[in-house]
N, C-alpha and C positions, 0 to 999 in steps of 0.2 A: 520694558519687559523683553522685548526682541535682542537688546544688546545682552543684556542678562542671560536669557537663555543660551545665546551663541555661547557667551564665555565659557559658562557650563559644562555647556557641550563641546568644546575644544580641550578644558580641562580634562574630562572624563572620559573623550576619545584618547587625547597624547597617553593617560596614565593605563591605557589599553593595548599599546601600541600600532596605535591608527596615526601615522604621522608624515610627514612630508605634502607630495601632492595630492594623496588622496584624503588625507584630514583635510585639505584645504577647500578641496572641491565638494565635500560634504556637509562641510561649513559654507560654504557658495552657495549652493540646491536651498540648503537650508534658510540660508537669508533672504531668497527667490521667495521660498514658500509665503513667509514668515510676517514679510514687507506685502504681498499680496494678498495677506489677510491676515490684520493683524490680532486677528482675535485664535489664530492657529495655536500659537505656542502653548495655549490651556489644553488642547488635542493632540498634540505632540506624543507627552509622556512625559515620564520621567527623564533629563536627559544621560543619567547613568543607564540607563535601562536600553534605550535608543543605542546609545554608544555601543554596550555590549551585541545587542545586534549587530552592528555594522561589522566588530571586531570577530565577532560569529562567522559571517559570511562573508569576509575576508580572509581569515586565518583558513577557512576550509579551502576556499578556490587556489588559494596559495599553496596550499598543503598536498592538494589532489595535481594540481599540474607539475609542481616543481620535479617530482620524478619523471614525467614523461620530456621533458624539457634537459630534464640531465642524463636520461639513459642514452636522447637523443647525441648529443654531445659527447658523452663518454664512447658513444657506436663510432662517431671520428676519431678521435684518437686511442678507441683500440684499433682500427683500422692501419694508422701509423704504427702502431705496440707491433700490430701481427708483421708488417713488411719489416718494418728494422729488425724483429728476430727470426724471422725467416731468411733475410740476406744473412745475418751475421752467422746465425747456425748450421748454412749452408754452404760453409768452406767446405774444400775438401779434405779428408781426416788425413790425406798425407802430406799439407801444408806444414809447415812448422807453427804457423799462426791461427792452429786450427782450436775451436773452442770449443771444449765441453762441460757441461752444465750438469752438475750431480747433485738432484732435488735433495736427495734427504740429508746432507751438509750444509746445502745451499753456499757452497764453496764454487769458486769460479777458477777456472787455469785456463791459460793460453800459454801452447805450448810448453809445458813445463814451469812454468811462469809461478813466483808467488806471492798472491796479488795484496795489497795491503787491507787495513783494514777500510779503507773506502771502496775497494777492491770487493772486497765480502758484504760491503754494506748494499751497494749497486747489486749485486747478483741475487740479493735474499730480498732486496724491491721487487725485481724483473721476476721473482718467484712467485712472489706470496701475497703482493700490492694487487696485480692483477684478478688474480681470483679473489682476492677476497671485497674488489671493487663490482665484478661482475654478480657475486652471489649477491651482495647490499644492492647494488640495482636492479636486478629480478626481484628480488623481493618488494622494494619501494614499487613499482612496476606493478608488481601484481596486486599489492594491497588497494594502489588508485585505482585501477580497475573496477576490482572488488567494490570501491567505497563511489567510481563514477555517478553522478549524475543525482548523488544526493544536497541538498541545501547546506545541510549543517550538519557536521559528525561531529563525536565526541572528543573533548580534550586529548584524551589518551590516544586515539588513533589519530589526531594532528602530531601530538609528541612521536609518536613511532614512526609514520610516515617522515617524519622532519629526519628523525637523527638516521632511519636508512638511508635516505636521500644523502646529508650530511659524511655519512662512512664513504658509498660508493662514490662521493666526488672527490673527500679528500686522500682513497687511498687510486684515487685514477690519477689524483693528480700525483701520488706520490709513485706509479709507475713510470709515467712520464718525466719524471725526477730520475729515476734509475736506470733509462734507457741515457737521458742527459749524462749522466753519471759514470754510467760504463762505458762510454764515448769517450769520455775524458781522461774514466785513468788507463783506458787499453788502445787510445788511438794510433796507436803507430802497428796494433797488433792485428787492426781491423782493414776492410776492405775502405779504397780510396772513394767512392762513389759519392757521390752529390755532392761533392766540395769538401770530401772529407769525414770520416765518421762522426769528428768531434760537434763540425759545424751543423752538417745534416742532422745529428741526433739533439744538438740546443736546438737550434732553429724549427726541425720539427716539433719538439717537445713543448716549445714557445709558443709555436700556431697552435697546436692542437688543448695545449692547454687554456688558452684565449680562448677556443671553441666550448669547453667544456667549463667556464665559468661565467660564461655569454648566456649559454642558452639554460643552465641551472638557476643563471640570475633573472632570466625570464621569465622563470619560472616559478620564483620564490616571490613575487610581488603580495604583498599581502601576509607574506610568513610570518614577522615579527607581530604580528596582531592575535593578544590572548583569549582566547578560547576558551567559554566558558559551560562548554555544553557537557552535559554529565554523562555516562555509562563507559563500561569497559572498552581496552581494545583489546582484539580479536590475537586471535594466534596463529600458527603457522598451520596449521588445520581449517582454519577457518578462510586461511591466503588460497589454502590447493584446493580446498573442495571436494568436490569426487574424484581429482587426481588420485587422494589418499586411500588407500584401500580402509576398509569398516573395524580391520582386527586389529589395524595401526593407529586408527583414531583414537586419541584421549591418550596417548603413551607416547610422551614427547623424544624422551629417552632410546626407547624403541623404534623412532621413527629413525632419530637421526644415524643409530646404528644401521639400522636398514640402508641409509642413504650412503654413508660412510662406507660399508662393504660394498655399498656398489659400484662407487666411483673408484674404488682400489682394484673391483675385478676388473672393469673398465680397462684402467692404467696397467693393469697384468697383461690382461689380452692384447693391447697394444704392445707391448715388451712382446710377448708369443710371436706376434705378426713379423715382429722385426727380429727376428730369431734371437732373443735375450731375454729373456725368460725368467732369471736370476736376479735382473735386473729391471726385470720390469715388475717383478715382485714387490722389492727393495719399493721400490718409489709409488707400487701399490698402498704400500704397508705405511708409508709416509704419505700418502694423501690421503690416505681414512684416519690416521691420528690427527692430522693437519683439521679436520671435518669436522671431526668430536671435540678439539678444543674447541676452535670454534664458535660451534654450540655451547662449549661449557662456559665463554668467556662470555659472548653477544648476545646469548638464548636469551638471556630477562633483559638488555637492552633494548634489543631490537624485534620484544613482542613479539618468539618465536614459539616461549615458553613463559606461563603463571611463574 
């Protein structure tokens, strides 16, 4: 009876995604029980039923850390992201090898330069991988929060938690790719520091990316474990809370416009400051469209928006 039921229960665990050392070890406990009285296994359950518990309160623990575990990690190598484009974009503009970055082409030039198209490929990472790593991880971020300290949440808010988690690590790591990247096809045009731009921008890109699959993998323990607990997940109203003011709520559409004009006035004012005005417009007007696709492409991905 006891061999019987393990099997069972190792069947109906694997085909749940409870596998490795933690199938094993609750196959272990289990046998403890089991062998200590063997009249348990009639008390047990079902062991499909058993299983999906376990896969229950796996797949949540897994789901609720794995963001806090990868924002952690993506904070290191933005850390790296902000130094390498702050040395680089702080030539001075009367160098010959001096860089400028013009968001709304996401075209790269050094000095005159015309950069290939791995050239344009690197500059439109260093653009647009970034931000769009940091908004998926504020979001994953905020949803665990929100969901902390519960037992078991539902399938759909493990699925949204998982795939923002999943966006903000792979387009982190795909900035650290383009910092890598832009090293390599502009090294001769960059400053010599740390053994080099090419080397210092792999080699940093290298650690920091080790750092950011390290502690996401930390954190994803239990992830692959199917969740079968029913009700909706929540939306992006439901992530802010009373952030959201009362006449924005329930108008997803409206929100994100709201959000969008704001991060363009932002990027204006910034231009103002720096006396370019025209141009800071320009890259207003291109970060509030950058905003709303966005939203039009991830909205229903990533449980933003019904």
């Amino acid at each position: 009876m006891t061999v019987q039921y393990l099997q069972e229960l190792s069947v109906e665990l694997r085909s749940r995604g409870v596998r490795g050392a933690r199938r094993r070890r609750i196959l272990a406990e289990t046998e403890d029980h089991l062998l200590s009285d063997p009249g348990a296994a009639a008390r047990f359950g079902d062991p499909a039923e058993i299983a999906q518990a376990f896969a229950d309160d796996l797949g949540t623990r897994g789901a609720l850390r794995a963001p806090l575990w990868a924002f952690a990690g993506l904070a290191v190598a933005g850390l790296f992201y902000a130094a390498m484009f702050l040395a680089w974009s702080g030539l001075e503009a009367s160098q010959p090898r001096r860089l400028a970055l013009i968001a709304s082409g996401a075209v790269q030039s050094l000095g005159g330069g015309h950069p290939s198209w791995l050239g344009l490929l690197a500059a439109a990472l260093l653009l647009v991988a970034p931000q769009v790593a940091f908004a998926a991880g504020v979001l994953a971020l905020a949803r665990a929060l929100r969901l902390r300290g519960r037992a078991r949440i539902p399938a759909a808010e493990v699925r949204a938690l998982r795939r923002r988690t999943t966006i903000a690590v792979a387009f982190g790591l795909a900035s650290l790719g383009g910092v890598a990247l832009f090293a390599q096809q502009f090294a001769t045009q960059l400053p010599g520091w740390s053994g080099g731009a090419l080397g210092g921008g792999v080699v940093g890109a290298v650690v920091s990316a080790a750092v950011v699959v390290a502690c996401a993998g930390a954190g994803l323990v239990g992830v692959r474990a199917r969740v079968a607990v029913a009700g909706p997940a929540g939306d992006v109203f439901d992530d802010l809370g009373p952030v959201v003011p009362a006449r924005l709520r329930g108008r997803p559409w409206t929100f994100a416009a709201a959000v969008a004009a704001g991060v363009g006035l932002l990027v204006w004012l910034a231009g103002v400051a720096a006396s370019d005005p025209y141009d800071g417009a320009l890259r207003g007007l291109t970060e509030a469209g950058a905003c709303l696709l966005g939203f039009a492409l991830l909205g229903r991905y990533l449980s933003l928006r019904s």
